[in-house]
C-alpha positions in Angstrom: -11.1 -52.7 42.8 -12.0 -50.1 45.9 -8.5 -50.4 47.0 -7.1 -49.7 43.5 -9.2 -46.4 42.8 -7.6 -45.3 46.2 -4.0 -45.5 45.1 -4.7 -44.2 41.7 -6.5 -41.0 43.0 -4.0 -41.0 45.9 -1.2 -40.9 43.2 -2.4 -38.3 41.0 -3.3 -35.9 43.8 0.5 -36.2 44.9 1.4 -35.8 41.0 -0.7 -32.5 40.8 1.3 -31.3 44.4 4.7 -31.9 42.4 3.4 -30.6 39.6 1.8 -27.1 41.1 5.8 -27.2 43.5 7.4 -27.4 40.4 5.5 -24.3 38.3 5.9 -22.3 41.2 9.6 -22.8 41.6 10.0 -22.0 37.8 8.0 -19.1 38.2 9.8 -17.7 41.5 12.8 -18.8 39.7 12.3 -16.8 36.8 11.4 -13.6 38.9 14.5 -13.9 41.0 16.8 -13.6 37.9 14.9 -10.7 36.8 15.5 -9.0 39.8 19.4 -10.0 39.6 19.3 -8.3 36.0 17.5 -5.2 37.7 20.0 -4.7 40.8 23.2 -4.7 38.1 21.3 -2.2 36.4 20.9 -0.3 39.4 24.6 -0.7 40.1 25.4 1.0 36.8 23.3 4.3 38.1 24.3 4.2 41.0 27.9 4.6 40.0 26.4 7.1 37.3 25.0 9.2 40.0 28.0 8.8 42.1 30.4 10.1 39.2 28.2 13.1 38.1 27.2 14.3 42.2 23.7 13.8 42.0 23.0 13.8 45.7 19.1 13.3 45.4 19.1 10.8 42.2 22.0 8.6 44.6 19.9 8.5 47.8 16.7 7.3 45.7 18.6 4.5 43.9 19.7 3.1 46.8 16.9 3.2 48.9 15.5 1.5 45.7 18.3 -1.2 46.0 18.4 -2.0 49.2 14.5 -2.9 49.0 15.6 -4.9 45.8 17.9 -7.2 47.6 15.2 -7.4 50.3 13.2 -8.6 47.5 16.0 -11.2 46.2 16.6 -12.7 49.8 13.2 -13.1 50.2 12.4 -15.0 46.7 16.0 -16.8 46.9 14.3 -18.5 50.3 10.8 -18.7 48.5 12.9 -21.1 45.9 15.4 -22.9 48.3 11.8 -24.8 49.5 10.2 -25.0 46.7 13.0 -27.2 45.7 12.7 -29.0 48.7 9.0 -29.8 47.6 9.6 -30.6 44.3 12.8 -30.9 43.0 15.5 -28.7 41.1 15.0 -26.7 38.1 18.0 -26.5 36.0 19.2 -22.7 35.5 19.1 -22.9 31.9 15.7 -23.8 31.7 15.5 -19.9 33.9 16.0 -16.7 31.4 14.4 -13.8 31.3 11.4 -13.5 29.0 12.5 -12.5 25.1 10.6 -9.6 23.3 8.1 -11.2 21.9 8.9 -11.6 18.2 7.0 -8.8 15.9 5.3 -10.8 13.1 6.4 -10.1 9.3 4.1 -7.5 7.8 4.5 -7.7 3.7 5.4 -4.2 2.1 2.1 -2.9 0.5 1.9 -2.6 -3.1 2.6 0.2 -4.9 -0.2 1.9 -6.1 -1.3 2.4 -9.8 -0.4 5.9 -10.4 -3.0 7.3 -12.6 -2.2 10.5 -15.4 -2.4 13.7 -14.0 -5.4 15.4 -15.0 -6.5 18.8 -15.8 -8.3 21.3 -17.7 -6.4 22.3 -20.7 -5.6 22.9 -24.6 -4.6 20.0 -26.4 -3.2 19.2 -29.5 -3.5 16.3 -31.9 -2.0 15.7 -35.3 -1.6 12.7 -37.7 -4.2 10.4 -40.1 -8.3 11.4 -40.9 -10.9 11.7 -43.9 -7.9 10.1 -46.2 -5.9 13.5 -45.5 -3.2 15.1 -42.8 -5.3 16.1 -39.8 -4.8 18.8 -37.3 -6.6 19.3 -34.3 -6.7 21.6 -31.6 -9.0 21.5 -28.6 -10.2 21.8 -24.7 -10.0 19.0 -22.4 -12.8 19.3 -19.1 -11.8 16.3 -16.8 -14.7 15.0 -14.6 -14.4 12.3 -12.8 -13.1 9.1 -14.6 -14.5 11.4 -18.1 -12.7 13.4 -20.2 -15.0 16.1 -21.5 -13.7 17.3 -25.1 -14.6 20.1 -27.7 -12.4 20.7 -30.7 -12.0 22.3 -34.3 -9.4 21.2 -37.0 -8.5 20.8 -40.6 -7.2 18.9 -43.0 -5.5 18.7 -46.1 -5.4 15.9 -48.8 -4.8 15.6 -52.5 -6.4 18.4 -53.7 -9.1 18.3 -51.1 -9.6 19.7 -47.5 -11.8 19.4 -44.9 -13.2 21.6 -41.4 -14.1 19.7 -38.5 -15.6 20.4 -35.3 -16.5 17.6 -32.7 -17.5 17.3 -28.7 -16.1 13.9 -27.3 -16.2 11.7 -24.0 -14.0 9.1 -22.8 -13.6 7.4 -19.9 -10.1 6.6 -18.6 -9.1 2.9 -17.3 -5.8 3.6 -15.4 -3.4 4.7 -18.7 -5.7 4.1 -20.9 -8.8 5.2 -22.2 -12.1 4.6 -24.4 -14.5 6.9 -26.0 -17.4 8.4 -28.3 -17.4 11.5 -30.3 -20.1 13.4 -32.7 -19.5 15.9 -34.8 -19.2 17.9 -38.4 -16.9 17.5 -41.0 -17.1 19.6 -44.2 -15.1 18.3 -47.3 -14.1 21.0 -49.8 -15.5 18.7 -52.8 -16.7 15.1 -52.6 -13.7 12.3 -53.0 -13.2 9.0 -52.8 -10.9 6.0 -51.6 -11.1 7.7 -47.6 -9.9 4.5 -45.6 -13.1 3.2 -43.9 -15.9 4.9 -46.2 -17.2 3.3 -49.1 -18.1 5.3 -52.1 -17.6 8.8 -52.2 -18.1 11.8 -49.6 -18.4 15.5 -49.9 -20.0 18.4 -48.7 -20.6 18.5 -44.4 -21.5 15.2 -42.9 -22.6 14.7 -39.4 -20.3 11.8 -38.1 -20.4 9.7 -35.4 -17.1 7.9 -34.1 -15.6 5.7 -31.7 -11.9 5.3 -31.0 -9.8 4.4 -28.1 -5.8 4.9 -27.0 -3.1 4.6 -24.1 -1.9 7.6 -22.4 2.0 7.7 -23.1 3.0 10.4 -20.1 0.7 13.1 -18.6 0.8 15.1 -21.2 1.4 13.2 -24.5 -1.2 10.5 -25.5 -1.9 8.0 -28.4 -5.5 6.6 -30.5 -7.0 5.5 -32.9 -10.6 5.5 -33.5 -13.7 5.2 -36.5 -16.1 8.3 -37.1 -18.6 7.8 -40.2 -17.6 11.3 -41.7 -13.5 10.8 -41.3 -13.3 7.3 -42.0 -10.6 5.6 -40.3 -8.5 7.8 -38.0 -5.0 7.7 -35.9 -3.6 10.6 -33.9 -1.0 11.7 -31.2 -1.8 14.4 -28.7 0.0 16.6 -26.3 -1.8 18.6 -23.6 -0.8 21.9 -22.7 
């Protein structure tokens, strides 16, 4: 058993020789070619210096390559025993090192682009209090909120009404939510307003809630419910 543990310990400690003779001779190997690729490049300014009379530039490239191929004889012997030691290395398995390869970076998403925003008259036009409704107004961005005062009228079968209002509505990317209060003052009390049961006249405090989708920056869509105008549905342009 003694005499067994002495070959196997004796074996691997002349594996781990060959092994260590043969990483050294790949890595002397590998330095030599380098240097091989370094005195052709040298070559080709040298010749550049030569051709364009740079007296200086020539003297210093071939003081460099003269200590080059100092540098190659010396490593070419450095590999002649180390395959002596250990063995040959095929060339092939000898390049010089590749550029690391860059790893793939995805392409970012495109950001949401948001409305532009800014302080400004607005217009809007189209369905409230059963009638034609015109509004015109004064938009105070803040934030994510869209501050809002504005006066209109409107005109139904033989009826009209004044309103004035103060909103807020938060945006969420294109589109947006919000609350308004306000006065509306009907010219004589009617009926059948879509949204309002019974009849309604005179000026009414209304409270409302409506909501839309932001078309381009300056033209805009909703629709909305406000206890004193009923059902409502209106386009707007900013200005």
């Amino acid at each position: 058993m003694r005499k067994f543990t002495v070959v196997l310990l004796s074996f691997v400690f002349f594996i781990s020789l060959a092994g260590s003779a043969l990483a050294q001779l790949v890595e002397k190997q590998a330095e030599l070619a380098k240097v091989k690729q370094y005195l052709v490049l040298l070559d080709k300014k040298i010749e550049e210096a030569r051709t364009t009379r740079k007296i200086n530039k020539l003297a210093e490239l071939k003081e460099l390559k003269r200590r080059e191929l100092a540098r190659a004889k010396l490593l070419k012997a450095q590999v002649e025993a180390l395959k002596k030691q250990g063995g040959s290395v095929q060339p092939s398995l000898v390049q010089p090192e590749a550029p690391a390869e860059q790893p793939l970076v995805k392409p970012a998403a495109k950001p949401v682009l948001e409305p532009a925003r800014q302080r400004g008259l607005a217009l809007l036009g189209g369905f409230g209090a059963g009638a034609g409704l015109l509004k015109i107004g004064y938009i105070i961005p803040n934030r994510n909120l869209d501050l809002g005062i504005s006066g209109g009228f409107a005109v139904g079968n033989s009826f009209s009404v004044v309103t004035a209002d103060v909103s807020a509505a938060m945006l969420f990317g294109h589109n947006f939510a919000g609350l308004e209060l306000g006065l509306a003052s009907y010219s004589k009390t009617v009926q059948n307003v879509p949204g309002i049961s019974g009849t309604i006249g005179g000026s009414n405090f209304g409270l409302g809630a409506f909501g839309g989708t932001n078309l381009t920056d300056n033209i805009s869509v909703r629709v909305g419910y406000n206890t004193a105008l009923g059902l409502t549905a209106l386009a707007g342009i900013k200005f």
